[in-house]
C-alpha positions in Angstrom: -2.5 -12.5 -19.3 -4.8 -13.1 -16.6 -5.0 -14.6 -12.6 -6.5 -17.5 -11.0 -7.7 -18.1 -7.9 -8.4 -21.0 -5.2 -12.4 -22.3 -5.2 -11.7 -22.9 -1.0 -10.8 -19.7 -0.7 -13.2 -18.0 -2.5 -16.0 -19.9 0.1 -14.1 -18.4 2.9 -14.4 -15.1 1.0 -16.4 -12.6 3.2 -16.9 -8.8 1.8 -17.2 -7.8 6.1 -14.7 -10.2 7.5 -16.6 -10.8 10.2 -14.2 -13.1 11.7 -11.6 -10.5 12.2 -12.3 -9.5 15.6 -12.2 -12.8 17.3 -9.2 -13.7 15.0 -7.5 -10.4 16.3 -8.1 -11.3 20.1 -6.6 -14.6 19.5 -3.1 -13.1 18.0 -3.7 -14.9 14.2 -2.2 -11.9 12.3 1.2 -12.7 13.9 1.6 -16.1 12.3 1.5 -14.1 8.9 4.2 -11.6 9.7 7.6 -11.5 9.8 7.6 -7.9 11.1 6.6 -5.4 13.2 5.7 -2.5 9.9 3.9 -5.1 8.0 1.9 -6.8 11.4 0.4 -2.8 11.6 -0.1 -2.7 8.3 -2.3 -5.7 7.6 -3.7 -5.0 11.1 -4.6 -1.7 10.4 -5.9 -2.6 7.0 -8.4 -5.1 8.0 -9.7 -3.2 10.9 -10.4 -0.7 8.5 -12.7 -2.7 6.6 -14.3 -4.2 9.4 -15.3 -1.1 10.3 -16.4 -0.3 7.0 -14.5 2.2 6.5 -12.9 1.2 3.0 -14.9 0.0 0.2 -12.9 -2.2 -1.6 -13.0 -6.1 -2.2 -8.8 -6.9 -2.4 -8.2 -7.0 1.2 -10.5 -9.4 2.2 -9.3 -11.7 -0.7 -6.3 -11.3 1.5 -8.0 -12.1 4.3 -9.6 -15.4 3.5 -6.2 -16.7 1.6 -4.6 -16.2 4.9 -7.6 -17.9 7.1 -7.3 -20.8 5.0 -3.3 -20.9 5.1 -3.0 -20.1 1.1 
């Protein structure tokens, strides 16, 4: 048993998702959720590691799927 994964979305990979902020201000996250608990959750997730404050590499995984529309 194992996973795959997408070659595209592994280029848009980024361990600091530097693109987050400008992503944020632009209201991207919204066209991912269908409500309110989940938008804070994912929000507050991905704030959290561009701030650096969770060492982990799943979440931005997430992150770069979704910037690519996987």
């Amino acid at each position: 048993m194992g996973w795959a994964t997408w070659k595209r979305a592994w280029k848009a990979y980024d361990v600091n998702i530097k693109e987050w902020p400008k992503l944020k201000a632009q209201g991207w996250l919204k066209t991912f959720v269908y409500n309110d608990a989940e938008f804070r959750y994912w929000n507050a997730a991905f704030q959290s590691i561009h701030l650096q404050k969770v060492d982990t590499w799943d979440y931005q995984w997430d992150f770069a799927v979704m910037k690519i529309n996987g």
